[in-house]
Structures are given as structure tokens and as C-alpha cells.
VOGU-3710 file (C-alpha; in Angstrom, 3 decimals, decimal comma):
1> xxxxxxxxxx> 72,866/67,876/123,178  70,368/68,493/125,667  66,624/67,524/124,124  64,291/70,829/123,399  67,555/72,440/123,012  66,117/76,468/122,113  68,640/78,657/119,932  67,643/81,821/117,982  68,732/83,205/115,027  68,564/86,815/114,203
11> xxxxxxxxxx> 68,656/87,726/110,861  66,872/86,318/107,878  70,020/86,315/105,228  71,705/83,622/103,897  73,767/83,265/107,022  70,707/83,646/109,188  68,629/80,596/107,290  72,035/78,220/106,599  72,932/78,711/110,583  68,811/77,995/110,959
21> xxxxxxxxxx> 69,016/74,928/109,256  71,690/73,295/110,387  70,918/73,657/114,380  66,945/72,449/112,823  68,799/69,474/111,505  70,890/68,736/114,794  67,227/68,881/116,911  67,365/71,684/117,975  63,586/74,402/118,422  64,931/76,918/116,350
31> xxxxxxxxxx> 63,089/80,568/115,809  64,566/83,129/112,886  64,303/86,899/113,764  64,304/89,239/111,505  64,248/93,233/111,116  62,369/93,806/107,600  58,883/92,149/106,591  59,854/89,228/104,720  63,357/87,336/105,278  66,012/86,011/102,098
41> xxxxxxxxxx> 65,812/89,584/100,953  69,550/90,512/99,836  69,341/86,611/98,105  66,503/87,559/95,754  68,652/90,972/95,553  71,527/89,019/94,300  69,599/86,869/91,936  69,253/89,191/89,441  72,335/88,575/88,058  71,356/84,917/88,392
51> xxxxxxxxxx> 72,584/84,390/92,297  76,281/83,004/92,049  76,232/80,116/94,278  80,103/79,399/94,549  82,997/78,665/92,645  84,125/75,526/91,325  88,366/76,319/90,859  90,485/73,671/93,221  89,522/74,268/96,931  93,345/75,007/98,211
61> xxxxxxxxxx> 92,895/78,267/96,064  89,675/78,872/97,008  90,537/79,390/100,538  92,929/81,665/100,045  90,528/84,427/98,757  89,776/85,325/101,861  91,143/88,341/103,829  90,620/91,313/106,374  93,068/92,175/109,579  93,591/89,356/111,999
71> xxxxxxxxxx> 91,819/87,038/109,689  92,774/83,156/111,191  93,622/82,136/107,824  94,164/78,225/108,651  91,157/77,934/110,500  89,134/79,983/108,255  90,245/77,540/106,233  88,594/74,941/107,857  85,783/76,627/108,385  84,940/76,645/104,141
81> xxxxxxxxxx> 86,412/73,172/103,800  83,966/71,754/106,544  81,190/73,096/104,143  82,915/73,420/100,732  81,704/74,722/97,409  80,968/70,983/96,485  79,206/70,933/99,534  77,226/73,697/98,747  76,280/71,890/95,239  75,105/69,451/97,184
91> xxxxxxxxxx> 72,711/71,138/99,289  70,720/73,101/96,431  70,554/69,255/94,439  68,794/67,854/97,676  66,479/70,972/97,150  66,050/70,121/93,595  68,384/73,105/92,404  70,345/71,531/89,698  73,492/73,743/89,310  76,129/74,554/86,187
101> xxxxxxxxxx> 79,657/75,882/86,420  80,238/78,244/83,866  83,649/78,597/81,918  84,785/81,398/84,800  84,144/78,611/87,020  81,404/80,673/88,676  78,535/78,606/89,327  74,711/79,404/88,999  71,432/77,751/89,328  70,633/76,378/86,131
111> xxxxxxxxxx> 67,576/78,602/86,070  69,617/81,514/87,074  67,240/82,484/89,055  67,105/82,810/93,306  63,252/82,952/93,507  62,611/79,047/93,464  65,701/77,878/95,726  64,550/80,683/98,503  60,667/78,591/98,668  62,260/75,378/98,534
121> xxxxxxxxxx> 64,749/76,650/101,209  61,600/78,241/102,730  59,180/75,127/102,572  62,000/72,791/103,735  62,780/75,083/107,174  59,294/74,840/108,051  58,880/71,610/107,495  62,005/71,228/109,939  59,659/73,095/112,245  61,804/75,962/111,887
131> xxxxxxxxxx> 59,622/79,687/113,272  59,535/82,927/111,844  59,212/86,142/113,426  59,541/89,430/110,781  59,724/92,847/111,577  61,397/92,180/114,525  63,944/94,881/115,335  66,561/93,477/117,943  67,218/96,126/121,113  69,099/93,855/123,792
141> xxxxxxxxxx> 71,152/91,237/124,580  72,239/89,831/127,991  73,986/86,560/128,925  74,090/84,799/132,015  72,954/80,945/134,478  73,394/79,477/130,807  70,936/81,794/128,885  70,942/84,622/126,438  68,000/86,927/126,523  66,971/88,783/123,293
151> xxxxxxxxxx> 65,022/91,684/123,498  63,047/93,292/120,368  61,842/96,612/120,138  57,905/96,222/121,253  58,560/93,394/123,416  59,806/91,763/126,343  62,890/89,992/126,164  62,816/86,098/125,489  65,175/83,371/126,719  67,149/80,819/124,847
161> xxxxxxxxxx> 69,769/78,141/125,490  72,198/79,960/122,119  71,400/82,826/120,044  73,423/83,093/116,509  73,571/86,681/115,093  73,559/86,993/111,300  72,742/90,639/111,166  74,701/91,143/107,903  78,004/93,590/106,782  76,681/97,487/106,066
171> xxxxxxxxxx> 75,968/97,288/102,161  72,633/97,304/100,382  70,869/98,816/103,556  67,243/97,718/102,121  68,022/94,513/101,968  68,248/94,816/106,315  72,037/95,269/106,185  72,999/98,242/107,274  74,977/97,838/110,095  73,264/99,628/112,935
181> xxxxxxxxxx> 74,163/96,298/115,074  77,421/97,462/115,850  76,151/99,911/118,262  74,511/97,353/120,037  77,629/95,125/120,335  79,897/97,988/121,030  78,160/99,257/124,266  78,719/95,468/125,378  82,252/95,450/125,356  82,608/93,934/121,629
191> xxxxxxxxxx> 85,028/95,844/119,200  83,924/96,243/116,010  86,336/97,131/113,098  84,431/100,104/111,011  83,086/99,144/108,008  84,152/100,124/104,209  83,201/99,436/100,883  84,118/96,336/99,215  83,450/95,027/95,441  82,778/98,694/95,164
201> xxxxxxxxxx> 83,456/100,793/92,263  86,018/103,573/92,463  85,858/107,120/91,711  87,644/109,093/88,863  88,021/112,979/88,287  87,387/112,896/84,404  87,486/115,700/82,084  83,895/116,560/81,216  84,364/116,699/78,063  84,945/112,546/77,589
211> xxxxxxxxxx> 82,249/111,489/79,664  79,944/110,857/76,910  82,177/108,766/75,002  83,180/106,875/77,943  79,986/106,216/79,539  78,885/102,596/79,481  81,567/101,306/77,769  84,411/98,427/79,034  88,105/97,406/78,706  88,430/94,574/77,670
221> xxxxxxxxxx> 91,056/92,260/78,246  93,182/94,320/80,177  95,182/94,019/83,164  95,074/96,201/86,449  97,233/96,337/89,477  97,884/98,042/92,512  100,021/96,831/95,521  101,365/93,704/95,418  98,422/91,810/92,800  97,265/92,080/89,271
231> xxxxxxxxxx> 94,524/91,069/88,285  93,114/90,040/84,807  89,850/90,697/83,301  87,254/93,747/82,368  87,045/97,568/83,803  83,802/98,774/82,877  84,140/102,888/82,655  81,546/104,893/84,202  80,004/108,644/84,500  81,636/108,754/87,974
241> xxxxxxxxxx> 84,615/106,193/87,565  85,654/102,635/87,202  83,543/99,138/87,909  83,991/95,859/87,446  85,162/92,537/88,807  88,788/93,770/88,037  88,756/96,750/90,375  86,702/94,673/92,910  89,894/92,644/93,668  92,232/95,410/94,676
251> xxxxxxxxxx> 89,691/97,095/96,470  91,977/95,711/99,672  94,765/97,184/98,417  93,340/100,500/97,475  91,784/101,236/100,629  95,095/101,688/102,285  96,751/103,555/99,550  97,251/107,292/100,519  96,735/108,546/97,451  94,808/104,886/95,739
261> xxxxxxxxxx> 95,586/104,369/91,785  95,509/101,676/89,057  98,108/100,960/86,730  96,453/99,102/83,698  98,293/97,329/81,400  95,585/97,820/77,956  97,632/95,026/76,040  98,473/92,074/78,899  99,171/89,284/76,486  101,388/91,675/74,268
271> xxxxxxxxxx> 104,950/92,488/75,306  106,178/95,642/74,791  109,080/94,827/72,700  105,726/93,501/70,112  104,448/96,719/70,530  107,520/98,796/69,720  107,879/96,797/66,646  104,639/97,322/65,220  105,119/101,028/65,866  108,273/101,322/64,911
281> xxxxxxxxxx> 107,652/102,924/61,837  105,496/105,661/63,354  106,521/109,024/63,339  103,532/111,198/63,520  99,638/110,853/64,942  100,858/108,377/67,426  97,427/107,543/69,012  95,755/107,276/65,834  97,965/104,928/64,393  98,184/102,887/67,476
291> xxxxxxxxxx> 94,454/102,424/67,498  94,870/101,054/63,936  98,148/99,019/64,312  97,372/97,935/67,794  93,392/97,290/68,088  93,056/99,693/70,860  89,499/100,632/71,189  88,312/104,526/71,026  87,670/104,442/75,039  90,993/103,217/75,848
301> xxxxxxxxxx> 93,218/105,724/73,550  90,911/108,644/75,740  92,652/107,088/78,639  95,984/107,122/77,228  95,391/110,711/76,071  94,292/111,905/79,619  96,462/110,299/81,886  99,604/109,271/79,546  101,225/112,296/79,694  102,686/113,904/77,118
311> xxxxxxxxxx> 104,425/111,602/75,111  106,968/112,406/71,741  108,534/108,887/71,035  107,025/105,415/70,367  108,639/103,973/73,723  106,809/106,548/75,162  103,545/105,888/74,048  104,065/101,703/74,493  105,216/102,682/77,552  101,676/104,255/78,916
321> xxxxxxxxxx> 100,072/101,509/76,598  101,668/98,774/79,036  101,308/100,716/82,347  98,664/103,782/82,386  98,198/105,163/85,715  94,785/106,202/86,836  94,445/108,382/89,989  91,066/107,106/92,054  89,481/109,757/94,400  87,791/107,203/96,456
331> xxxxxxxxxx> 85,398/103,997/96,320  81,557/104,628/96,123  79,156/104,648/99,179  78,921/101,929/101,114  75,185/101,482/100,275  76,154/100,538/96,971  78,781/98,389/97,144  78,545/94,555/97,016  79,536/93,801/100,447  81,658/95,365/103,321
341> xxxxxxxxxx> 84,746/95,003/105,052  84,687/95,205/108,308  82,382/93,582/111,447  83,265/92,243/114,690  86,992/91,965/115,363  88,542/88,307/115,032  90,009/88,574/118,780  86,522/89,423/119,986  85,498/85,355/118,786  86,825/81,924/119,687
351> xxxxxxxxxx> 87,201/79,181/117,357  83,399/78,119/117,648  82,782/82,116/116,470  80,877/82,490/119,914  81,478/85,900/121,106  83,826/85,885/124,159  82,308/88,663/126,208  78,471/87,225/125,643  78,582/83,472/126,275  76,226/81,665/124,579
361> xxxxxxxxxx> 75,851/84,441/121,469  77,068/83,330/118,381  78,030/85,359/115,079  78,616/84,419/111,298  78,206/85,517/107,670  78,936/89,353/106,759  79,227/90,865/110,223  82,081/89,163/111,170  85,514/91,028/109,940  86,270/88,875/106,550
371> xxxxxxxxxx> 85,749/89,743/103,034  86,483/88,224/99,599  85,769/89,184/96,002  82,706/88,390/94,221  82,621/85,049/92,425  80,923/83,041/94,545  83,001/83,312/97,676  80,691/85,783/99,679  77,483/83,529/99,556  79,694/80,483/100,441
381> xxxxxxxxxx> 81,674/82,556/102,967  78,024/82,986/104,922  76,995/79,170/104,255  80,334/77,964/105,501  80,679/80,459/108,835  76,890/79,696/109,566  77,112/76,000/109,381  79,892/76,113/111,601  78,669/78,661/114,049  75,541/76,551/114,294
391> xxxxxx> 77,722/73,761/115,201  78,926/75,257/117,912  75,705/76,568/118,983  74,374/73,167/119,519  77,027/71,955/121,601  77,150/74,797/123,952
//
């Protein structure tokens, strides 16, 4: 690599400071733009539910919970085993982040908190010599004789040897991602695959009159489905429909549904022919006896009342017990879900993720087309992508 070697990063996320530190570490002058007045934002944002680093199941499943159209599955998987989850461990120790996996195999700082590992991260990237520019709103790019210049909005345009984009997906818009980027990009050629919701919640027409018995309160150990997955776990129920880690899963799935429903199976680990026999006796009050005989909570026999049909045999009733359908109407603004789907097009990137069209510009973390359910994957999808990227970067 050529010595003095200048390459800017735009965007102050998680991408933005991995992708930061990495081309700091290979020598290069590195300089982090960034849009709002302070960077790490979305981070702290995420740390209040104690910032889930990664995951700690066996890495040949771990890859495969990525997805979106075109995604280059083997050489995404690369990309995440090149800087894996134990990798990730690794790099909050050396800050002095001791870590814990919990019995989800999520894993957390061991303060559960992001505040401290953002100033360590902080500290250590200026002690790298790493420079920091806020509330700097990028307006241009052009690429040519081996440079990209970067213009922001106020200034003139500066020159560097690489630039790396980590402008983020489109969700949690205070945070700095909110996607007007793609406008940018777009008028240069670059196609850009709209984004959605992801690890959203989804919306349910419910009968006014259940609301306030509903409100707040979860399903627990159910199964869900819709496509070709089910997925095991909690549906928490909500004034204006469905949450939950459970839901977040088949948001893929859902999105391309014409007319997007659940089925939930409210006793997974019961087969029906169990069911049938502890009912078999019933003849009347079906739904109250099933609450008793089968420990189905007030919340979910509503369900089964509103969207089990009508129903005049046991069978019947096990039948909607095992597979209740629930109509959606449609995920929640984008501004409120998790992440995004969505971001530059795969074909738009080679294998280094340097933008074809734009020699010399680089892109990783959330505005690249990818997405994954929460867990830990998103924060070490960013790591992972920026690490790489930043590889590539240096050796341009």
C-alpha cells in the first residue's frame, strides 16, 4: 500500500467506525464523515436493550441467516467468516469489553450497556489518529486519475485515494439513517433496490372491543409460520398488531405475500391427537374448557374466538388450536422498524464491495441489499462487510 495512503469514511455507524478502524490499522490517514452532531448514534440507540453484539450458535448456521435478492450467499459467507462472531468477541476483550452469551446464545456486554464500548471504541480511533468531521451532510461524489472527490453541503469538495460509504439502511431516521443517499447514488448510474421494513411489527384489523385485553400482553411458546419456515418463540400482541422476534423472522416471507398471514400453532410441543384426547370429553363451552384442560391463556382463546371460525366439534376447535390463521394488513413504518431491506443492488458491487460505476468508492453495513433477523446478526453483518470493504479499500 502506498504510504500516506488517504481514504474517507462517511458515516459514523457501526459500519462507518469498524471500516475506520481497520484501514487506521492497515496505515492508512483515515477521516470519518458524518451527517448528525455526534457519530455511534443508532449503537447507543441499540444499547438500550443492552446492545446484542452477535451470536454464539455454530458459524455454518450463522451464515445462513442472511438473505435479500441476488444475495452472493458463498461469498457473503466469507465475508462474516473473515470477521466472525468469535472475532467480534475478540475485538470488544482488546477494548476491555468482557462479553457473556446468554442461554439464546445472544451475546451482550457484560454490562449490557453500549455507552462504555462506544468511548473505548472512540478513545482507541483517535489514538489511531483517526479524524472526525460531524454535521457533515454529503452532496457529491465523482471518481476519476485514481481519486474520489467528496463534496459536503457548505464546502468544497475534498480528494482522497478510497472513500467507503456507510450511510446506513432507512430505519430509525434520527439515528442518521434514513436513506436519502440513494438519490445520490441513483443519479450516478447505481441501482438501488427500494427499501422496506424489516424486524418490523405487523399490522392487525382487531375488533375494538378486545384491544384492552390484548394490549401488552405475549404468546408464549407458540409457533408461527408463513411460507416455507416456522419459527419458534414469543408474539407479543399489540394495540395495532403483532411484535416480536417471532414475526421478525418471516418478515421476508410476508413481504411478498399478496394477501401476508400467520398461521400459529398456540400448542407446538403438543400434538393434536394429545389435544383431542384431553377434550374428548367436551361437549359444551368449548373455549372455556380448553383454557382449563389445555393452559391456554385468556389472550390466546380471544384469538381463537376471532379468527377460528365458527367451530361445533372438538377437532374443530384443536384444529384452530394447532393452526390459527391471522390476516396481517401490512408491516409498520419503516421509521420504526429495526432495520431495512433493501440498499444498493448486489450486481452494482464486485467482490471487494467497491461500487463498479465509481471506482475507488466503497460501500458496507446496512445500505448494501442484505438483511437478517435480530439476534446479533445485523451488528456483526456491519462489522464483517466493513472490515472487508476496508480491506479492499487499502489495496486499491
Amino acid at each position: 500500500m502506498p504510504a500516506n495512503r488517504q481514504i474517507a469514511v462517511v458515516g459514523g455507524g457501526p459500519a462507518g467506525l469498524r471500516a475506520a478502524e481497520a484501514c487506521a490499522a492497515g496505515g492508512a490517514n483515515v477521516t470519518v464523515f458524518e451527517a448528525k452532531r455526534s457519530v455511534a448514534r443508532k449503537l447507543l440507540v441499540a444499547g438500550y436493550g443492552g446492545l446484542n453484539l452477535t451470536h454464539g450458535e455454530d458459524i455454518d448456521t450463522f451464515v445462513t441467516r442472511y438473505s435479500g435478492p441476488g444475495l452472493p450467499a458463498e461469498h457473503f459467507a466469507k465475508i462474516i467468516r473473515a470477521f466472525s462472531p468469535e472475532d467480534l468477541r475478540n475485538w470488544a476483550s482488546q477494548l476491555g469489553i468482557e462479553t457473556f452469551e446468554q442461554r439464546t446464545g445472544r451475546v451482550y456486554p457484560k454490562e449490557m450497556k453500549a455507552a462504555p464500548l462506544v468511548r473505548r471504541w472512540l478513545a482507541r480511533l483517535r489514538e489511531q489518529g483517526v479524524k472526525f468531521h460531524v454535521n457533515h451532510s454529503l452532496t457529491s461524489i465523482q471518481s476519476g486519475d485514481s481519486q474520489v472527490d467528496l463534496g459536503f453541503e457548505g464546502e468544497s469538495s475534498r480528494s482522497f485515494d478510497a472513500a467507503i460509504l456507510a450511510l446506513g439502511g432507512a430505519s430509525w431516521a434520527k439515528t442518521g439513517s434514513d436513506g436519502h443517499w440513494t438519490k445520490l447514488l441513483e443519479s450516478l448510474g447505481v441501482t438501488i433496490t427500494p427499501f422496506e421494513p424489516a424486524n418490523c411489527g405487523w399490522e392487525v384489523e382487531w375488533p375494538t372491543g378486545i384491544i384492552p385485553q390484548i394490549e401488552g400482553k405475549p404468546l408464549k411458546n407458540i409457533a408461527a409460520s408463513a411460507g416455507p419456515i416456522s419459527v419458534s418463540g414469543e408474539l407479543m400482541l399489540t394495540r395495532y398488531g403483532i411484535e416480536a422476534g417471532a414475526i421478525y423472522q418471516l418478515g421476508p416471507f410476508l413481504r411478498v405475500m399478496p394477501e401476508p398471514s400467520i398461521e400459529i400453532d398456540l400448542k407446538p410441543e403438543v400434538p393434536l391427537e394429545t389435544l383431542l384426547r384431553k377434550m374428548e370429553s367436551v361437549r359444551s363451552n368449548f373455549l372455556d374448557q380448553a383454557a382449563e384442560r389445555l393452559k391456554l391463556s385468556e389472550q390466546a382463546i380471544l384469538l381463537i374466538e376471532h379468527f377460528g371460525g365458527s367451530f361445533e366439534t372438538v377437532p374443530e376447535l384443536c384444529q384452530a388450536i394447532k393452526a390459527l390463521e391471522v390476516p396481517l394488513t401490512g408491516p409498520r413504518p419503516i421509521d420504526e422498524a429495526i432495520s431495512s431491506a433493501g440498499g444498493i443492488a448486489w450486481s452494482e458491487l464486485d467482490d471487494d464491495l467497491q461500487i463498479r460505476k465509481i471506482p475507488g468508492l466503497y460501500a458496507c453495513g446496512e445500505m448494501i441489499d442484505w438483511e437478517a433477523p435480530t439476534g446479533g446478526y445485523l451488528i456483526q453483518g456491519c462489522f464483517a462487510t466493513a472490515t472487508h470493504t476496508a480491506r479492499g479499500a487499502l489495496q486499491d
